[in-house]
C-alpha positions in Angstrom: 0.0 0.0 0.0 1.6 3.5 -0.8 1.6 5.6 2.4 2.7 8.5 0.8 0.1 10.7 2.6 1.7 9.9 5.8 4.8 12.0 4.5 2.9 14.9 2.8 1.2 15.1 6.6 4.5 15.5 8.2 4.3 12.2 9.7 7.2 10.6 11.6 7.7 7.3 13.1 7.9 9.2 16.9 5.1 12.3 16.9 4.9 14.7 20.1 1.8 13.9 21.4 1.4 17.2 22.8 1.6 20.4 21.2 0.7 24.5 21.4 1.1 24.8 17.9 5.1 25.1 17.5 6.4 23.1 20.8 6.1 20.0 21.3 7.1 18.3 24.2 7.9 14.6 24.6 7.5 12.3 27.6 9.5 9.7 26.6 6.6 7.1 26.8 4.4 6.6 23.9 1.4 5.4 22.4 1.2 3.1 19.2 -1.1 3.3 16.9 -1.9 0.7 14.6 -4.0 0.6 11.7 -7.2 -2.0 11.8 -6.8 -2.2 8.0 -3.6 -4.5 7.9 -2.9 -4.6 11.3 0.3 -2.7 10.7 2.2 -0.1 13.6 1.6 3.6 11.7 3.6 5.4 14.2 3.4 6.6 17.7 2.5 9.6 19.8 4.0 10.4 23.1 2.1 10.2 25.8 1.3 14.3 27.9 2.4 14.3 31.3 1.3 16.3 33.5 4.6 18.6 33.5 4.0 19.3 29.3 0.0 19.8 30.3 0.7 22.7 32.7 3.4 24.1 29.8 0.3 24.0 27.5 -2.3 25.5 29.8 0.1 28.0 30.1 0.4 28.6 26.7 -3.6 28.6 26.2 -4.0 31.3 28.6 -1.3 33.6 27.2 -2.9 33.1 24.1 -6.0 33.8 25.1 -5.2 37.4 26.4 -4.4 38.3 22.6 -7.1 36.1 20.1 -9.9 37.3 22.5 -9.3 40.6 21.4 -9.0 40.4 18.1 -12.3 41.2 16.0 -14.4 38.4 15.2 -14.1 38.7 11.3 -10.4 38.8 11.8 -10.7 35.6 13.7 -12.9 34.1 11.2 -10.1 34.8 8.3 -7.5 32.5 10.0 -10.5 29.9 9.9 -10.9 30.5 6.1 -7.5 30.5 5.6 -7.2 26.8 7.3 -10.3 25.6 5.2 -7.8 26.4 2.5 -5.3 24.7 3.9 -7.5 21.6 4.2 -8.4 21.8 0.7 -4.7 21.1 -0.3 -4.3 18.8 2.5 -7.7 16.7 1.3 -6.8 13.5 -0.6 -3.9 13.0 2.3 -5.6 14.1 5.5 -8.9 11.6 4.3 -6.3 9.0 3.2 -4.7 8.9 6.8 -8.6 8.8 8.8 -9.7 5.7 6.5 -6.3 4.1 7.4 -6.0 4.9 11.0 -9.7 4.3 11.9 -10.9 1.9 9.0 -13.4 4.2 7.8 -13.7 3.9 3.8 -12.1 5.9 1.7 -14.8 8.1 0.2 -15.6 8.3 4.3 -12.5 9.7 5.3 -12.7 12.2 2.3 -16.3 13.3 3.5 -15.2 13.4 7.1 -12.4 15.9 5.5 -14.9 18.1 3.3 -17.1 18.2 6.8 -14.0 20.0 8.3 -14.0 22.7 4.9 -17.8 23.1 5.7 -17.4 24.5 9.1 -14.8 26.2 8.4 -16.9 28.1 5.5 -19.8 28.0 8.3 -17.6 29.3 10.9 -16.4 32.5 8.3 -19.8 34.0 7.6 -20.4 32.9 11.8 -17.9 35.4 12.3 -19.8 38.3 11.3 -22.9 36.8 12.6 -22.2 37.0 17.0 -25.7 38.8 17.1 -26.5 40.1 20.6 -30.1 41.8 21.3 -31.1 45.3 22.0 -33.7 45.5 25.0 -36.5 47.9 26.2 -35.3 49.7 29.4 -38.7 50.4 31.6 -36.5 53.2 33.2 -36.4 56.5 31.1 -33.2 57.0 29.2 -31.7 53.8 29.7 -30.4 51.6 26.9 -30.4 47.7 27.7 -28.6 44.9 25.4 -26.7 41.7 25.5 -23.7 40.8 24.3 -21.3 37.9 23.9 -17.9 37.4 25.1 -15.7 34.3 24.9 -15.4 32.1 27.7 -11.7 31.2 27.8 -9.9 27.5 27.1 -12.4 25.1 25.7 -11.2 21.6 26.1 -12.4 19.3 23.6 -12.4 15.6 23.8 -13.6 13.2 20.5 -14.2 9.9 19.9 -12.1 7.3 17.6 -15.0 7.2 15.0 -14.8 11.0 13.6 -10.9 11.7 14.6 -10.7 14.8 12.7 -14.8 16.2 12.1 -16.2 16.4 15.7 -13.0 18.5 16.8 -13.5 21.1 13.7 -16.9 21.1 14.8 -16.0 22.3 17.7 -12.9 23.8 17.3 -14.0 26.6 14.5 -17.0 27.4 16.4 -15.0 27.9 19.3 -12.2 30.1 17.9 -14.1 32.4 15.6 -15.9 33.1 19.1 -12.9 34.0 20.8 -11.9 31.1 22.9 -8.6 29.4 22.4 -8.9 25.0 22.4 -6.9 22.2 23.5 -7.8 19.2 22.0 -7.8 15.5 23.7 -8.4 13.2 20.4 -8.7 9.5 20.9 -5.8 7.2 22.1 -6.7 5.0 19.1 -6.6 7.4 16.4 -4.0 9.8 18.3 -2.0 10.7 14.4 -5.2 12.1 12.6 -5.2 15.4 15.7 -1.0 15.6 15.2 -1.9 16.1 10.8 -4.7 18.6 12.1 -2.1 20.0 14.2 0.9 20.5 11.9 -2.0 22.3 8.9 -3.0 24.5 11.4 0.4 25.3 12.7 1.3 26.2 9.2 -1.9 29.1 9.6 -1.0 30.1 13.1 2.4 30.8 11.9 2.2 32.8 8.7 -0.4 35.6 10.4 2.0 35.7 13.7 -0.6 34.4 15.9 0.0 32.6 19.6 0.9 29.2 19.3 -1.1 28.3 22.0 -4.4 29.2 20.1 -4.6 25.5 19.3 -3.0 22.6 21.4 -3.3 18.9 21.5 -2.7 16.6 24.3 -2.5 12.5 24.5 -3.0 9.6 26.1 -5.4 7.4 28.3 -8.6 8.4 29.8 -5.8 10.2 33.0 -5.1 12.8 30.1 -8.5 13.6 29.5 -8.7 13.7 33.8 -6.6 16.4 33.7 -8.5 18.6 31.7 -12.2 17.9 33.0 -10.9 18.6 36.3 -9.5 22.0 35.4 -11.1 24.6 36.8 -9.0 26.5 34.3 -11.5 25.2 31.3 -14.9 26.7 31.8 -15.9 24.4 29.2 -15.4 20.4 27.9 -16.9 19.7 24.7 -17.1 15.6 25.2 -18.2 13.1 22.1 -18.1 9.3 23.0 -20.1 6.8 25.3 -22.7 7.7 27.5 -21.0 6.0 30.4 -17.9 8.2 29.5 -20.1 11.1 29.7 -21.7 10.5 32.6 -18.1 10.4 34.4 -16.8 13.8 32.6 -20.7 15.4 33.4 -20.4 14.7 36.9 -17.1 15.0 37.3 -17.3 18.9 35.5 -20.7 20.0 37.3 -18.9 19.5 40.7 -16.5 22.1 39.5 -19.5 24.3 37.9 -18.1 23.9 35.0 -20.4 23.8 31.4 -20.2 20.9 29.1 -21.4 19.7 25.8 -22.1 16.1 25.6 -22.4 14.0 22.2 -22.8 10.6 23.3 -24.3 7.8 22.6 -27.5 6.3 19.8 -29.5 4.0 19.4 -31.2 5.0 16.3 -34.7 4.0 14.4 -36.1 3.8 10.9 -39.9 3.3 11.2 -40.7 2.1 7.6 -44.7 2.7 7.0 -47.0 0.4 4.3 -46.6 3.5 2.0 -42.7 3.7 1.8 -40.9 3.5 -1.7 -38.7 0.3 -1.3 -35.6 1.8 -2.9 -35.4 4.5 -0.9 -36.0 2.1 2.3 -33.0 -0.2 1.3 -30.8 2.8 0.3 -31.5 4.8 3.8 -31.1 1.2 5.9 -28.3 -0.1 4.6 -25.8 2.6 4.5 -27.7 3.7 8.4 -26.2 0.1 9.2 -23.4 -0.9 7.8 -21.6 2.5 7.1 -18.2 3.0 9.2 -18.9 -0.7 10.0 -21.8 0.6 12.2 -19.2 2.8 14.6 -21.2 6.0 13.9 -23.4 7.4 16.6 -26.0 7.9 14.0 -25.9 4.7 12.6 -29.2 3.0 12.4 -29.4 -0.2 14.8 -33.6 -0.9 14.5 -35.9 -0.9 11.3 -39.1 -0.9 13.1 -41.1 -2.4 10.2 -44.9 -2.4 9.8 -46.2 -6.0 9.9 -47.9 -5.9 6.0 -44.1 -5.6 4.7 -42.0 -6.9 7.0 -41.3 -10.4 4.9 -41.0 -8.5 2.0 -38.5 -5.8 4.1 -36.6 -8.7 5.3 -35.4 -10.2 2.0 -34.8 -7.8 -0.1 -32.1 -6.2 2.8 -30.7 -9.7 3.4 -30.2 -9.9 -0.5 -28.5 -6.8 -0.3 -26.5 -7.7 2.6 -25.3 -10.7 0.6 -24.1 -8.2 -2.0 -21.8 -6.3 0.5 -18.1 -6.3 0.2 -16.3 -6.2 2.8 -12.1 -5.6 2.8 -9.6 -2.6 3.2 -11.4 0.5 3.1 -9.2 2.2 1.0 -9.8 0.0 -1.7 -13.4 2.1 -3.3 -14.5 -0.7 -4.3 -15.1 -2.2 -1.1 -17.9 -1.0 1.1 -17.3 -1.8 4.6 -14.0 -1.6 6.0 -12.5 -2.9 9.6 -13.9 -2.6 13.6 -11.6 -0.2 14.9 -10.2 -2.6 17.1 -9.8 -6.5 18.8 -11.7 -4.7 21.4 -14.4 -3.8 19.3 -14.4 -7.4 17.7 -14.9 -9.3 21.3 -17.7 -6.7 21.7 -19.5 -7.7 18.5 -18.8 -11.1 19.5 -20.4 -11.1 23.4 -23.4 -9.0 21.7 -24.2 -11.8 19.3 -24.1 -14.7 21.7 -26.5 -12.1 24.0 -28.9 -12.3 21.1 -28.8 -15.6 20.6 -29.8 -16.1 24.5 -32.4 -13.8 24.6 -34.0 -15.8 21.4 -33.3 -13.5 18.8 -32.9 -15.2 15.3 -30.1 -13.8 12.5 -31.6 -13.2 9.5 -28.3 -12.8 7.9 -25.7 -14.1 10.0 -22.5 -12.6 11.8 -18.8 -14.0 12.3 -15.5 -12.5 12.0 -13.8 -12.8 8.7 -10.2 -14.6 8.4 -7.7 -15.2 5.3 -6.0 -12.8 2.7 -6.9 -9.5 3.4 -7.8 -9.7 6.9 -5.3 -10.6 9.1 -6.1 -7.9 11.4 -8.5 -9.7 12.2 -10.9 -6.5 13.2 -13.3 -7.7 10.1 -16.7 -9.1 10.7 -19.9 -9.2 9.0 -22.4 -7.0 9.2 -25.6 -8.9 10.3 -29.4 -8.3 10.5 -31.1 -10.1 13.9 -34.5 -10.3 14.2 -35.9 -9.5 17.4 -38.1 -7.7 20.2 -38.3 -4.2 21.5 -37.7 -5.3 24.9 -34.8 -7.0 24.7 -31.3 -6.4 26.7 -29.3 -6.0 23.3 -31.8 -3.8 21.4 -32.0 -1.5 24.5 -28.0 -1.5 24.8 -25.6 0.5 22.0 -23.3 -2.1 20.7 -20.9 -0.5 18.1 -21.0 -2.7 15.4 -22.9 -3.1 12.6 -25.6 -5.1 14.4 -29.1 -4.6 13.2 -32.5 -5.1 14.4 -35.9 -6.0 12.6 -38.9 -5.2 14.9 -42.6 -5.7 13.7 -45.4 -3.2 14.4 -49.0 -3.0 13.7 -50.1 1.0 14.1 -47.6 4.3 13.5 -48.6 5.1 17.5 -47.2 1.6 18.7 -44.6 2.2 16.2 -43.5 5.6 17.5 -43.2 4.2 21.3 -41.2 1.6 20.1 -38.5 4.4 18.9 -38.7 6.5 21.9 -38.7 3.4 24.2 -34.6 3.3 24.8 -32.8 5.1 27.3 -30.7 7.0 24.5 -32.0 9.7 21.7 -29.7 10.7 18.9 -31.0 10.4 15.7 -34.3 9.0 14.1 -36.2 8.7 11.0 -39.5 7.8 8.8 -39.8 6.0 5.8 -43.4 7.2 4.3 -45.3 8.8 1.0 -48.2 9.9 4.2 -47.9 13.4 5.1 -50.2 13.0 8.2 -47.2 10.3 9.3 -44.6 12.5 8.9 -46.1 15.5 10.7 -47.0 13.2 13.7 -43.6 11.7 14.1 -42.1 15.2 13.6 -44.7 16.4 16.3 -44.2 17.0 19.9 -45.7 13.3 20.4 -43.5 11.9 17.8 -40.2 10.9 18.1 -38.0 12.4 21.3 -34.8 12.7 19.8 -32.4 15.4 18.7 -32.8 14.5 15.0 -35.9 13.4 13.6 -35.7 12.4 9.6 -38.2 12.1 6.7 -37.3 9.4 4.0 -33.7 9.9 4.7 -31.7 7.6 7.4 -30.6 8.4 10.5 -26.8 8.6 9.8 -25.2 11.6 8.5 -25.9 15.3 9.3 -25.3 18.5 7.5 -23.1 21.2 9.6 -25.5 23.7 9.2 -28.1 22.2 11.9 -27.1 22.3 15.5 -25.9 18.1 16.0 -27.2 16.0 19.3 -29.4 14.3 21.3 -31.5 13.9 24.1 -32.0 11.6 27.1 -28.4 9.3 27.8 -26.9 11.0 24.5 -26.6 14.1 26.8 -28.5 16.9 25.6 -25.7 18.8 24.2 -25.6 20.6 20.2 -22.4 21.1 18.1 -21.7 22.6 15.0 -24.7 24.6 13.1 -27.6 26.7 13.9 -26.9 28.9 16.9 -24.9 26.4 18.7 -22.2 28.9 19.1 -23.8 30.6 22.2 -22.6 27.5 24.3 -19.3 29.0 23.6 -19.7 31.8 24.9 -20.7 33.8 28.1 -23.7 36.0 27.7 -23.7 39.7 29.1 -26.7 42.2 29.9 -25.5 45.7 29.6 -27.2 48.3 30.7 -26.4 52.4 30.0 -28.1 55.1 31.7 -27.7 58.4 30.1 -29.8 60.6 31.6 -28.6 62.9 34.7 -30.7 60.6 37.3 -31.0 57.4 38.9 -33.8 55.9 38.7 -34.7 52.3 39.7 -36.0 49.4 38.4 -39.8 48.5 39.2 -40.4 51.9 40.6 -38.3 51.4 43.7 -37.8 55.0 45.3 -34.9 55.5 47.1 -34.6 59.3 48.5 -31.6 60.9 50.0 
């Protein structure tokens, strides 16, 4: 395989695993990463300690005194200039995120061109920071609001997106004001030092602080250090929800403010009147896309009982038509788990459905011979089952899916809502009265609610999360930007009196 892009990225076999943008420091211990596509040891990262954190957190401040300042659209022009940056960087950068996390090649491009979007969003967000102006009840007063930034955001993503869910939050967060410092994934650790290096390249040409943007990693004991800061007013936090609930709790005792993306458990109700190609289309790449490692991706097709026979083959047929190898082959269209990890978890979750009496449809298994000796490759499989089960209730993240029967839209609807997490959903239907009641407030209960499309993938210009267990926090679009911020009421009396608020008197 030519791993030319690991060069153009500025790639070595030994990376400093922490970083404010032009030091580095190393530890001397490090972490490996190794690709699930061949098995093969990319490189390694050294591991922060807490010596090099403080030396970054230092950093972050300092800079911080300086990018506050500068005018938002200023701000917003470094961000354009990085989009730019990306655009060069493109075929090598998406090259690297299908090798290191086993994401497919047009997948790893897309997650790329998701970083260019934001950065575009982020430009024209720049001139967008709208306060409001407010009616004073007292006589020549002038009320508003305004928007500052809060300080050192600390950001902390998931193996599945290494490079997306950190621009998301990342180009938000600096065209507000705040300065980041970014915790990526032990398992993916090279993808944040290539987002590092491109963006050093910006920082550096317009004379900026290098601590604007810094990385750290390591273990879960690295990300430790910063939700414990009381230094970072705010962690950003994308992975499990029994992650989350540790950095939630562990934040809110210091007061702090977080933003949680965690975890799905996502729905397709498919209606009598759906049109069958869109159906298989939305289902099968829900399912099987990023080998079913995406938040969004669809784990039950709750499938009304006149066409569930008919549902059932014609996605098992499909199924069959999968193939399955190293992602950065396009011809393939389901790469590697990210790990043996992730392989014994796919495993335990089958046997669980097996014991609860679920039946596979299409069957499971991990694949062995040429081609996948890294042995993270499995099939993706279609179980059969009930609504109440342990395993439909539970996130397993792998491309596990479940076929559930239902016999009216209302029975259908409580099906979806009945888990304990709620990321991302969606209709199949030609009814208009279905889709308005499932996008109604008795419909479905999570953060993204779909009609005719699947549940995975989102555009950046909508505010991205969930409700319930997936935490209740929104990155990327819409006005998501104010939880990057600290609002401020202002109020200016220009008269020559005092007077007070609800006609409170107060007489010398």
């Amino acid at each position: 395989m030519n791993k030319n892009f690991l060069q153009t990225l500025g790639l070595q076999d030994k990376n400093p695993g922490t970083s404010t943008g032009r030091q580095s420091f190393d530890s001397g211990k490090y972490i490996d990463s190794y690709s699930p596509v061949d098995g093969t040891r990319i490189g390694s990262v050294s591991e922060t300690s807490p010596e090099a954190y403080e030396r970054v957190m230092a950093a972050a401040q300092v800079a911080f005194k300086t990018w506050r300042m500068m005018p938002a659209p200023q701000r917003g022009e470094i961000v354009r200039q990085y989009g730019n940056e990306l655009r060069r960087h493109k075929d090598a950068l998406g090259r690297l995120v299908s090798y290191e996390m086993g994401k497919s090649l047009q997948e790893g491009w897309g997650e790329v061109q998701e970083m260019i979007d934001i950065c575009d969003f982020a430009v024209g967000l720049s001139r967008q920071l709208y306060g409001l102006t407010i009616q004073s009840e007292r006589p020549q007063h002038r009320m508003y609001e305004q928007w500052h930034p809060l300080g050192v955001v600390g950001i902390i993503s998931a193996f599945n997106f290494p490079v997306a869910v950190w621009s998301w939050n990342a180009m938000i967060a600096m065209v507000c004001g705040d300065v980041c410092i970014w915790k990526p994934s032990e398992k993916t650790p090279l993808c944040s030092i290539a987002c590092q290096h491109i963006l050093q390249k910006v920082l550096k040409d317009n004379d900026l602080p290098e601590g604007i943007s810094c990385i750290i990693n390591g273990d879960y004991r690295v990300g430790e250090m910063l939700t414990k800061d009381t230094r970072v007013p705010l962690i950003s936090a994308t992975g499990s929800t029994r992650m989350g609930k540790i950095v939630g709790a562990e934040v809110s005792q210091r007061l702090g403010k977080t933003i949680l993306e965690l975890g799905g458990n996502n729905a397709i109700i498919i209606t009598p009147s759906a049109n069958m190609d869109v159906v298989l289309t939305g289902a099968l790449f829900g399912a099987v896309g990023t080998a079913g490692q995406r938040c969004t991706s669809t784990r039950r097709l709750i499938i009304h009982e006149s066409m569930y026979d008919t549902v059932k083959e014609k996605l098992s047929k499909a199924y069959g038509q999968l193939r399955i190898g190293n992602p950065l082959d396009e011809k393939n269209h389901v790469g590697p788990l990210i790990d043996q990890h992730a392989v014994n978890t796919y495993l335990k979750a089958i046997e669980s459905i097996r014991a609860e009496g679920g039946v596979f449809a299409v069957e499971g298994g991990v694949l062995e011979g040429a081609g996948y000796e890294s042995g993270c490759y499995v099939r993706p499989c279609i179980a059969e089952a009930r609504p109440d089960m342990r395993m439909v209730q539970h996130e397993t993240f792998a491309p596990i899916l479940y076929l559930l029967k239902y016999k009216t839209l209302e029975e259908a609807i409580a099906i979806q809502n009945g888990v304990p997490q709620g990321l991302s959903s969606a209709i199949m239907t030609d009814s208009v009265r279905e889709s308005e009641l499932f996008l109604s407030a008795a419909g479905s209960d999570c953060g993204i609610a779909n009609v005719n499309i699947g549940t995975s993938g989102a555009e950046i210009g909508g505010a991205f999360g969930g409700e319930k267990e997936t935490g209740g926090g929104r990155e990327s679009g819409s006005d998501a930007w104010k939880a990057y911020m600290r609002r401020q009421t202002n109020t200016i009396n220009w008269s020559t009196q005092v007077p007070l608020a609800q006609g409170i008197r107060f007489d010398l």
